[in-house]
C-alpha positions as CSV (number, residue, x, y, z in Angstrom):
1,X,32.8,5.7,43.3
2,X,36.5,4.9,43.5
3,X,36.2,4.1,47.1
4,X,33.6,1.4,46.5
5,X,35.9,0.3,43.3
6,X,39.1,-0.4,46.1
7,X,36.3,-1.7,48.6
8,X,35.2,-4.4,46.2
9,X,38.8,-5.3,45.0
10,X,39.8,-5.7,48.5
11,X,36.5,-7.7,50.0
12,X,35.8,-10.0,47.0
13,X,37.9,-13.2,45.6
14,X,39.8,-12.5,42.7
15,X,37.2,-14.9,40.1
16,X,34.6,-13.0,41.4
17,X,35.8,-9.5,40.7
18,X,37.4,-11.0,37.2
19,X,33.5,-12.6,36.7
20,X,31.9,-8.9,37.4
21,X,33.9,-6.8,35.6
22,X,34.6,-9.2,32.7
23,X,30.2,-8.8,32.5
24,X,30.0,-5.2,33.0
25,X,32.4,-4.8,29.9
26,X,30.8,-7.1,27.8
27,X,27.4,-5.6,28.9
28,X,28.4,-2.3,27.6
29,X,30.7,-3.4,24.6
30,X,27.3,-5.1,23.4
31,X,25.5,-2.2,24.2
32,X,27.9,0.3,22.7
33,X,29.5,-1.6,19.2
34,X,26.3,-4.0,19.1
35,X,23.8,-0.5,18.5
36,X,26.3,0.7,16.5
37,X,26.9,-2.1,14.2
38,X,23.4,-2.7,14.3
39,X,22.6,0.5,13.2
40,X,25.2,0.8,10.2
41,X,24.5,-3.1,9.2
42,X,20.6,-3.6,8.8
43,X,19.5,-2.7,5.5
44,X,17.3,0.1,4.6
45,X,13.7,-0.3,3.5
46,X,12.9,-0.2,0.5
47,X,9.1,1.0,-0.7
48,X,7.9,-1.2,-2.7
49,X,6.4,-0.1,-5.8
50,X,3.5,-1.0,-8.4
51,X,4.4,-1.4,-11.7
52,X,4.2,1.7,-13.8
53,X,1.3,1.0,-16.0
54,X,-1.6,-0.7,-15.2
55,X,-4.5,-1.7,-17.7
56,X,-7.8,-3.1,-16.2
57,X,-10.1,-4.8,-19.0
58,X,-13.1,-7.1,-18.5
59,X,-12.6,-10.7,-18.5
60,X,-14.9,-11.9,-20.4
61,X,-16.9,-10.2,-23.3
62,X,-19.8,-11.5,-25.2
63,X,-19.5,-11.4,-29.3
64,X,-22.0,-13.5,-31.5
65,X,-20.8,-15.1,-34.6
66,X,-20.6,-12.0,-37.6
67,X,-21.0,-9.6,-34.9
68,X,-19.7,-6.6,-32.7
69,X,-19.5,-5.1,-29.1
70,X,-17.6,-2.9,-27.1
71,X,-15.9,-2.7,-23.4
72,X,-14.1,-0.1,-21.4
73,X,-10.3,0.1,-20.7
74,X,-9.0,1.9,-18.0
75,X,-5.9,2.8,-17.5
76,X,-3.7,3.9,-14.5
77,X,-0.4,5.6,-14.5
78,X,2.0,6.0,-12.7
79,X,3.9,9.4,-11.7
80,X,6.8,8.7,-13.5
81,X,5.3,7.4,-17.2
82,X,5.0,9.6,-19.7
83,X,3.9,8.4,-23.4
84,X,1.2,6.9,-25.3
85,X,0.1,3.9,-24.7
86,X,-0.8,1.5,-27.7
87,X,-3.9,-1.0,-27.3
88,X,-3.9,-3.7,-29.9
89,X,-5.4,-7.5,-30.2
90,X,-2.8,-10.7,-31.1
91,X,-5.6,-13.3,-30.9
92,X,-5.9,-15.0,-33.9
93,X,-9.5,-14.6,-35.1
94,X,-10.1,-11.5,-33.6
95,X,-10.7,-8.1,-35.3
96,X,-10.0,-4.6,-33.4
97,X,-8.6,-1.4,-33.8
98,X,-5.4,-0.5,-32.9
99,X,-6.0,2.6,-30.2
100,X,-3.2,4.8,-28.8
101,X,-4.3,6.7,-26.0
């Protein structure tokens, strides 16, 4: 290896040898610091999560004048919620019972 190092010094002009190693040491300082820094630098992902309660209800729901009817909640938790969860109306002219579940 060294013996083709003196061979190239001695055959090739100087801005050529200057122009080749000048490239093979940015090459590899790219290589080297770039991966590096690249590495240490780019953020990590982050998993994206739901929020931790989620309430499904119908959308719309049928009540006559001076009557009643009734739907289905459902509810989905996540892991990490713990505690009751308190279903009441704020509609004005709308009667229901408060429900803790």
């Amino acid at each position: 290896m060294k013996a083709l190092l003196l061979r190239f010094n001695r055959l090739l002009p100087k801005i050529w040898l200057f122009s080749i190693y000048g490239a093979t040491g940015g090459l590899l300082g790219a290589l080297l610091f770039g991966e590096l820094l690249f590495a240490a630098l780019t953020p990590r992902k982050v998993e994206k999560k739901g929020p931790p309660l989620q309430i499904g209800v119908s959308s719309a729901v049928s009540v006559y004048q001076g009557g009643s009817n009734r739907f289905p909640i459902k509810i989905a938790r996540d892991s990490g919620f713990i505690g009751p969860v308190t279903i009441k109306t704020t509609s004005p002219g709308i009667q229901a019972t408060e429900l803790t579940i």
